[in-house]
N, C-alpha and C positions, 0 to 999 in steps of 0.2 A: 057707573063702573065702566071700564074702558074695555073694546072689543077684544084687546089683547087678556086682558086678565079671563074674559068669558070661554076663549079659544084654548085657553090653557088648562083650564078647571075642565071644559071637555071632553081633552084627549084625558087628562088625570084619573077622571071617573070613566072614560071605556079602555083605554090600554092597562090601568093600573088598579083599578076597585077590590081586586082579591089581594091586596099589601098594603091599603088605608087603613084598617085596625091594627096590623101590626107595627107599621110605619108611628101609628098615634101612640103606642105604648110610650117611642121615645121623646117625639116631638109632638107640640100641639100646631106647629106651623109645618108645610112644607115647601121648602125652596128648590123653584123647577128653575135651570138652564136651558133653553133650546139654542141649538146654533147649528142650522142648516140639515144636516144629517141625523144629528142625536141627539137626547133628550137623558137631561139628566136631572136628581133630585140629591139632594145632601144635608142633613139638617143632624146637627148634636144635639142631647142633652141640656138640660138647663143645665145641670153640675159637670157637663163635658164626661161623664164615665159612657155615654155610649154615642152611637153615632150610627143613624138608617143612611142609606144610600141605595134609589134605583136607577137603574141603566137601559135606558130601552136602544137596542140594536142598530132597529130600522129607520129608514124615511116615512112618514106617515100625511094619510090628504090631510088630517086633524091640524095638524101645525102649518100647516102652506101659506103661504104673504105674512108671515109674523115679520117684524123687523129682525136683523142679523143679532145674535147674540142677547136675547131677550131673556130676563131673570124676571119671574112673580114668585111672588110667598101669597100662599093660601091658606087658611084658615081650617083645619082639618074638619074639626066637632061640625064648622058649617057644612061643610062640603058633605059628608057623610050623611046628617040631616038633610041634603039635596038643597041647600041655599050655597049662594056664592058668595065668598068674603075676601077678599086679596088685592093684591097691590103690586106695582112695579117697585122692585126692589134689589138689594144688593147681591150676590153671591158668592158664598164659598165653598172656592170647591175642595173639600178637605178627603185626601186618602190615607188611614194611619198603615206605616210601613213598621214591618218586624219582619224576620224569617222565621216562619212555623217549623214546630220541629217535628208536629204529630199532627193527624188528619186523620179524618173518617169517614164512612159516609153512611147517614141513619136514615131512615123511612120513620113511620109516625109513631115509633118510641121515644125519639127525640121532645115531640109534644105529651108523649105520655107524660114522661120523666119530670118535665115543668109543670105538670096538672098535678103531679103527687109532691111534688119541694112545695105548691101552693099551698095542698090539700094542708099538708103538716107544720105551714106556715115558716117554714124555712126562709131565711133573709137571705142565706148563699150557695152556693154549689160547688160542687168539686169537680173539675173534669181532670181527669189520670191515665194517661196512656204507657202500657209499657211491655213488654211480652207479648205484643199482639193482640191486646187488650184495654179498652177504654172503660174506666170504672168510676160511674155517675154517682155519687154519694151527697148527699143535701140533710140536715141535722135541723130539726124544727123547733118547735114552740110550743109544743102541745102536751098533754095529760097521759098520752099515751099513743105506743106507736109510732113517737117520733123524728123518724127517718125515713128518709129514702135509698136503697142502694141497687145497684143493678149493674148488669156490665155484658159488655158491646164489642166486635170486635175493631181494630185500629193498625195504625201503621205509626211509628217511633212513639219518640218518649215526652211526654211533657206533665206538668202537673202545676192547675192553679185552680184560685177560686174567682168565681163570679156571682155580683149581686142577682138574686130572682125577680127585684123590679123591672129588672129590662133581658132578663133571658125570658118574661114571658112574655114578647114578641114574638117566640119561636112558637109559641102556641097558637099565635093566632095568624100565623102566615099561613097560605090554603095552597101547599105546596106537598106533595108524600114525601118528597125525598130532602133533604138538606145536609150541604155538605160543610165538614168543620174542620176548620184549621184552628192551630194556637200552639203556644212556646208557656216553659215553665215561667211565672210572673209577666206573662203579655199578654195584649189582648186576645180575646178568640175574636174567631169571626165566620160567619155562618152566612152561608148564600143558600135561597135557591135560583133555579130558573125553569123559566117560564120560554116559551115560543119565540118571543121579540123581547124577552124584558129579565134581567135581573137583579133579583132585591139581593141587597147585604146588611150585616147585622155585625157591627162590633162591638164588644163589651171591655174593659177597660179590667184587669184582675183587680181583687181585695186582697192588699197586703196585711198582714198582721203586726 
């Protein structure tokens, strides 16, 4: 395995280890950029409905004498297990653009609300902004008990659904705060940040 693939699995697992479980919810590979100053990750979906992406800030010694513009894909499950698996490879760097129409910003209700749409085996979510008000509703699977509903406060209006395979990302990002944007029938999209580094989470709506 080549000294570049080692140097890059390095900084992955010390700048970025608190957003490898949730980063893994979408992808099982993740695709790092490094070019000079910044350090980027971007990896969709097998079915393209979601799409991780992290941003680290800073210049770091981690990344020093890589060649100019260097792309590897790593092997997450490896990496996690502490083994190294990856390759020089291609990258894309994909940003989905929409203009959100509604925004919030939640502390670890946000992960509650994904551990009860789990609990009650919920396939989707509702996020609903309007009055000043974000209202979480998720409809389950189960014998009894059902649902989930709750509600939060927000800024403008939007309302759509999202699949719970990939909003429980949100749960396993080791972040208190997380802030959310989204538009009626668009994606959302959920950041946190961190010191030198920000993860994002987009989710693609369920149309009916």
């Amino acid at each position: 395995m080549s000294e570049v693939v080692k140097k890059v699995a390095k900084f992955v697992l010390t700048e970025w280890r608190e957003f490898l479980e949730a980063y893994a919810v979408v992808s099982r590979y993740m695709a790092v950029w490094a070019d000079g100053q910044t350090v980027t990750a971007n990896n969709l979906s097998v079915d393209r409905v979601a799409l991780v992406r992290i941003e680290h800030r800073r210049p770091t010694p981690l990344m020093e004498g890589l060649p100019p513009k260097t792309a590897v894909c790593l092997d997450l499950r490896s990496l996690m297990r502490g083994a190294v698996e990856g390759e020089l490879c291609e990258f894309e760097n994909i940003i989905p653009r929409f203009t959100p129409t509604a925004r919030a910003r939640l502390g670890e209700r946000l992960s509650f609300w994904i551990t009860e749409a789990e609990r009650v085996q919920a396939s989707h979510a509702v996020f609903e902004a309007r009055e000043g008000r974000l209202r979480f509703y998720a409809l389950g699977d189960c014998e009894a008990e059902c649902w989930v509903e709750d509600v939060y406060t927000a800024e403008g209006e939007a309302n759509a659904k999202y699949p719970v395979e990939y909003l429980k990302a949100a749960r396993k990002a080791r972040r208190p705060v997380a802030m959310l944007e989204w538009a009626t029938q668009k994606p959302i999209h959920i950041w946190w940040e961190a010191p030198r580094t920000v993860f994002h989470l987009y989710v693609a709506p369920t149309v009916d």
